[in-house]
N, C-alpha and C positions, 0 to 999 in steps of 0.2 A: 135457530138463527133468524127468526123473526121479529119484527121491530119490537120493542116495548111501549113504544107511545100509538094511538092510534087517529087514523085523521077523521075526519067530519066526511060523510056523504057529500057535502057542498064543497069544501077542499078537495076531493077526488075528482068531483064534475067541472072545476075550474082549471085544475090539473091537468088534466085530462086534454080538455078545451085548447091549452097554449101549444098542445104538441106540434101544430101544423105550424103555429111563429117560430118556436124552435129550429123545425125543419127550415124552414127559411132564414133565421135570423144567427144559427145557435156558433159558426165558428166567430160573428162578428161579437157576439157577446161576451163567447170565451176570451177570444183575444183582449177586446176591454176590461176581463176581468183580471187576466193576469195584466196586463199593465196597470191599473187600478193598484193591485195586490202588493207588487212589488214597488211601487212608488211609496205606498204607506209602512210596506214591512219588507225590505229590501235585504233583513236577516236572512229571509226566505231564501234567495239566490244559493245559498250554502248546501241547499236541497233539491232544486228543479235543476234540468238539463238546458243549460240557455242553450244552447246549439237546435233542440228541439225548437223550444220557443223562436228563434230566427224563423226556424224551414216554416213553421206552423202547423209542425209535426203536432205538438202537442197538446193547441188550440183546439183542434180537430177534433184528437183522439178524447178530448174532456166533453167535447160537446155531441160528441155522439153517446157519451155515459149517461151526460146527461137526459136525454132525448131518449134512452132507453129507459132511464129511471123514473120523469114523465110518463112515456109511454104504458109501464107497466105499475105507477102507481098505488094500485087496488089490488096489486099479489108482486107483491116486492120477490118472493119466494125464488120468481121465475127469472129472476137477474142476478141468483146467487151467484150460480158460474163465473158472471163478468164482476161480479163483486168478490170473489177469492182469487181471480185472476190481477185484480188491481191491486187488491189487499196484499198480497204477498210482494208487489213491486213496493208497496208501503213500506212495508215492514223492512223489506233489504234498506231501504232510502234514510230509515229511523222516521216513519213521519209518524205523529205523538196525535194525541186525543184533541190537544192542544192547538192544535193548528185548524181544527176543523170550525170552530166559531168562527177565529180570521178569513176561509174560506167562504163560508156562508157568506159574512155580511157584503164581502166582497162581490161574490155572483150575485147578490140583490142590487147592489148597487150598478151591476153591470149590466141587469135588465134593464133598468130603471134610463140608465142612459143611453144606453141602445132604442131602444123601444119608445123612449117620450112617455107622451101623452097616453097612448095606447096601454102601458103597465100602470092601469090601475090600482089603486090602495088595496083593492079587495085580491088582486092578482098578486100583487108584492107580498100580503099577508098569507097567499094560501101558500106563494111558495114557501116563506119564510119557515108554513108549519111543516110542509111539506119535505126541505131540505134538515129539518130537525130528526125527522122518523130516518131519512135515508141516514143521513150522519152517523146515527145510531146504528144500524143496520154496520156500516162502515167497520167504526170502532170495536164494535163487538167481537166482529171478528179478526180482526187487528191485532186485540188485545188477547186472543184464543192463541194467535201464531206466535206471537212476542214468550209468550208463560212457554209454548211447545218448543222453539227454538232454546230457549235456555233450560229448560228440563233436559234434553236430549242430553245424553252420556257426550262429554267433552263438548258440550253446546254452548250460549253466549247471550248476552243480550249488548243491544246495539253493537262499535265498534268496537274491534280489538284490533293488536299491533301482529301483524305480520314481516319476517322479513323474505328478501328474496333470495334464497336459498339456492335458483338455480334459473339462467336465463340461454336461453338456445330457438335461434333463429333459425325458420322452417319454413321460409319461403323466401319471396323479394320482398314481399310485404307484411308477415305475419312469422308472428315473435312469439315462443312459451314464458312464461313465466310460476316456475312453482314456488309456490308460498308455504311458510310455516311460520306458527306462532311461536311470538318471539321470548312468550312464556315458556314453551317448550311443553306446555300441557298437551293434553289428547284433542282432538278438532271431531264435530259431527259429522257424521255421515250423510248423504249424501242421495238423490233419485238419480239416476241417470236424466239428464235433459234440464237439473237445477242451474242455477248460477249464483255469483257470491256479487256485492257489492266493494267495488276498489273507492277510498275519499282520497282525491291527490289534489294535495295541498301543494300550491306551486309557486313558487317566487314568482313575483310581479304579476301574480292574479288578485284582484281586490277577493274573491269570494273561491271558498274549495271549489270540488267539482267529484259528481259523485257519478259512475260507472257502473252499471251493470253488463257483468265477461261471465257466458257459462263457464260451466267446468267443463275440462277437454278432457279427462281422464278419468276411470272408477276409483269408487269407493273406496275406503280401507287401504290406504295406500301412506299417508301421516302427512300428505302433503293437500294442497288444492293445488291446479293447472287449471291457467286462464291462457290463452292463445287468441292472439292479441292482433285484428287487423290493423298498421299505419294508414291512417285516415290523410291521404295527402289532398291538397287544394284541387279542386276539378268545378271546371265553370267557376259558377257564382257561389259554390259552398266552399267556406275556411278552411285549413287544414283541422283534423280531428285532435282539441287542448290535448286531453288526455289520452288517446293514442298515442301520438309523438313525444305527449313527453315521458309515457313509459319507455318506447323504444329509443330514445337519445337520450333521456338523462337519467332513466331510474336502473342500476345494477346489480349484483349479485351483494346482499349485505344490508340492503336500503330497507325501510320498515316503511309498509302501507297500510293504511288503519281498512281495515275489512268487515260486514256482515255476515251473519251467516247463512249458508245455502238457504236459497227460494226459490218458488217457482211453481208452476202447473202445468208444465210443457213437460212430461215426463212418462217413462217407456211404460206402458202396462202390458206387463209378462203372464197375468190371468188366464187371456184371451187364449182360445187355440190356434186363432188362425194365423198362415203366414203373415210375416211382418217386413216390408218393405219400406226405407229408410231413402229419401232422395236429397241431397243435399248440394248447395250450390257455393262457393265461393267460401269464406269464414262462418257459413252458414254450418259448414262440419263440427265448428264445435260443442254443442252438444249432443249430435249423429255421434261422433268416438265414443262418448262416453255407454251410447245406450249398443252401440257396436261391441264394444267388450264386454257389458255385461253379456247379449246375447251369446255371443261367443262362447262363453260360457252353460250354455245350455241347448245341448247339442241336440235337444227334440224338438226344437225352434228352428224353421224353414226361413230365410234370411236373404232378403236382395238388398246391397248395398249399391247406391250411384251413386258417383260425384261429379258434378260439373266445376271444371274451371277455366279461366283462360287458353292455359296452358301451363306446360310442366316446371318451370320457372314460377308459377303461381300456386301449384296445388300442393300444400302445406301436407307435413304428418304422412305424406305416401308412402315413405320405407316402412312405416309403424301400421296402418292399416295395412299393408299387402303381409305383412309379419302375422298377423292378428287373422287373417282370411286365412294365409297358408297352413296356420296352427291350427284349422277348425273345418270342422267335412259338413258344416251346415249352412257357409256362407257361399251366395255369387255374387262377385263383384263385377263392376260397370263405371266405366271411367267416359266424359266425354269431354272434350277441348275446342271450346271456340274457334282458337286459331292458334294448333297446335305448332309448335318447332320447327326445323328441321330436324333439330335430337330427336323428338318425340316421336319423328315421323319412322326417323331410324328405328328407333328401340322399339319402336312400338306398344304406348304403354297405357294404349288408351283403344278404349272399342267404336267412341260414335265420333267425329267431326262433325261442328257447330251448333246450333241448340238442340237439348230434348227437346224433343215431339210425342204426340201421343202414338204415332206409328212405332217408333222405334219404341217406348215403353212397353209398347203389346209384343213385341219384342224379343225381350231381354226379363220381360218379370211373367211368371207361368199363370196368374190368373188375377182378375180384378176384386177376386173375395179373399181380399189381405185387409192388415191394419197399415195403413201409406203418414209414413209423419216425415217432412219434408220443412225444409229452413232454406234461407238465403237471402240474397236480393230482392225487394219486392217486386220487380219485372219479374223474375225469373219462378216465384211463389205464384204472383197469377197463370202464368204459362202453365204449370204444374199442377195448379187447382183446377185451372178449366180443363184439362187434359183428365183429371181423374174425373170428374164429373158430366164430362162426355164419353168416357166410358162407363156410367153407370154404377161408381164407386159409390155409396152411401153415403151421407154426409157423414154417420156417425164411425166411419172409420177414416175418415181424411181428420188429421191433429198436425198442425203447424204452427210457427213459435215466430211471433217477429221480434225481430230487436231493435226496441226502442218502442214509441210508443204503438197502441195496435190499430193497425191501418184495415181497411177494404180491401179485399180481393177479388170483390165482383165490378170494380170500375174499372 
């Protein structure tokens, strides 16, 4: 996986050189570049998450890629990770080789305006060669996942028509939805922790709108389960397009064009060590999926948490306490912000208000586990700096955000 083109010693040292502009300049660029981007190819819209782009979620998350791909330059090698973690959001999205030149010329010209005078000709040209090796780098492996997804037994390339086979509501806010294709063919399998891309094409939207929902359930089963937070209005953010309008207008019968399984947020069962799974809010859905597999393998030491509001919020509970009961290798740990009075009754939860790191010392028997943990991004920092104050390693702390990928040390 290393480039095929190679850059000039003086294109490295210039490269190299802009990294400190970047750090200061790189979400102002990003942002001119996709506004640049879609003013000229506003096709695009059919493929990026505008809801992102508002928050500047995804401004961000581009410009810190980029800034890492500056930064490491001279051993592209070492950015693989973050380049197969992109790669695979690629690939669910359909984005094609073809888009990558429009990319390019766009980020030049978004230095170019950002920057002034300061982005010199010889700065514009190293990027130019510069963003040609990474590009490469990009596609290549793009084009590895694309052939791998469609090879796989009952596998696919780009969209296929699902319909909804079965819809069942599990919580106040959060909806199943299991899909099958409407071919009635076999579907791929599946990691624990993957997710599938939903396109919903909506009346009285000028452009689709493409979603990425893990999978909430295993393998082998002839269906996929997406489980589905409604995104309702709060402050200054919109209600979520494609939330709502699964949960109000798409029902049992409806056909939604889907991806297939992606991802690198996913359970590795190799390891021996205990595996501890902490999850927060709709952050559960790809925790079930790697919970049942576990489940299944009963030489596997298992702490499951979930935090949620409360029991009116915390989806899937009859199906997890089912899943714990049927298996002698799982402890489960429920905690509630601000639990019920029902809750308070039945009792159906062990911590009130946030985890902490006191109470995880706790509840889980040692800190040399593998700890993979999803949810809210508040709640993901809490949880990171709690494992990392106890001494956890980084290489066994694995977390997943949804949507694009944020900092957890701010």
């Amino acid at each position: 996986m290393t480039a095929t083109k190679t850059l000039s010693q003086e294109t490295i040292d210039i490269i190299k050189s802009t990294v400190p502009v970047l750090a200061e300049h790189g979400e102002a660029i990003t942002k001119r570049f996709y506004q640049m981007m879609f003013e000229n190819h506003p096709e695009l819209l059919h493929i990026f998450n505008h809801a992102n782009q508002k928050q500047g979620k995804q401004p961000k998350a581009l410009a810190n890629s980029v800034y890492a791909a500056a930064a490491h330059i001279d051993n592209l090698e070492a950015i693989i990770p973050v380049v197969k973690q992109i790669a695979h959001k690629h690939r669910s999205l359909n984005v094609k080789a073809e888009h990558y030149p429009i990319v390019g010329k766009h980020l030049l010209l978004a230095i170019k305006d950002v920057l002034g005078d300061a982005a010199t000709d010889e700065i514009i040209n190293a990027w130019a060669d510069a963003y040609g090796v990474i590009a490469d780098v990009f596609i290549s492996v793009e084009k590895e996942m694309y052939e791998e997804a469609e090879r796989k037994e009952g596998g696919w390339k780009e969209f296929r028509p699902f319909s909804v086979a079965k819809k069942e509501r599990e919580s106040d806010v959060i909806t199943s939805f299991y899909l099958k294709p409407v071919d009635g063919g076999g579907i791929s399998d599946f990691l624990p922790g993957q997710y599938i891309s939903i396109k919903a094409i909506i009346d009285g939207e000028e452009y689709n709108h493409i979603r990425q929902y893990s999978l909430s359930d295993i393998t082998g089963k002839g269906y996929y389960r997406i489980s589905v937070k409604r995104e309702d209005t709060r402050e200054d953010i919109p209600a979520g397009i494609v939330s709502t309008y699964l949960h109000n207008k798409v029902n049992v019968g409806d056909v939604l064009e889907v991806t297939a399984p992606a991802g690198d947020f996913v359970l590795n069962t190799e390891i021996a060590r205990p595996i501890v799974i902490i999850s927060g809010g709709v952050g559960q859905t790809p925790m079930i999926s790697m919970l049942k597999t576990l489940a299944q393998m009963p030489e596997k030491q298992v702490t499951y948490i979930h935090a949620a509001i409360n029991g009116n919020h915390h989806a899937l509970k009859e199906e997890v306490a089912t899943v714990v009961s049927e298996s002698n290798n799982i402890n489960y740990y429920v905690a509630y912000e601000q639990p019920t009075e029902q809750d308070r009754t039945a009792q159906t939860y062990q911590k009130e208000g946030f985890i902490n790191l006191d109470w995880l010392k706790s509840v889980v028997p040692s800190n040399d586990a593998e700890f993979y943990f999803c949810g809210p991004v508040p709640f993901m920092k809490v949880i990171n700096q709690s494992l990392k104050e106890w001494g956890v390693p980084e290489e066994q702390i694995h977390f997943e955000f949804f949507g694009p990928a944020g900092d957890l040390e701010k």
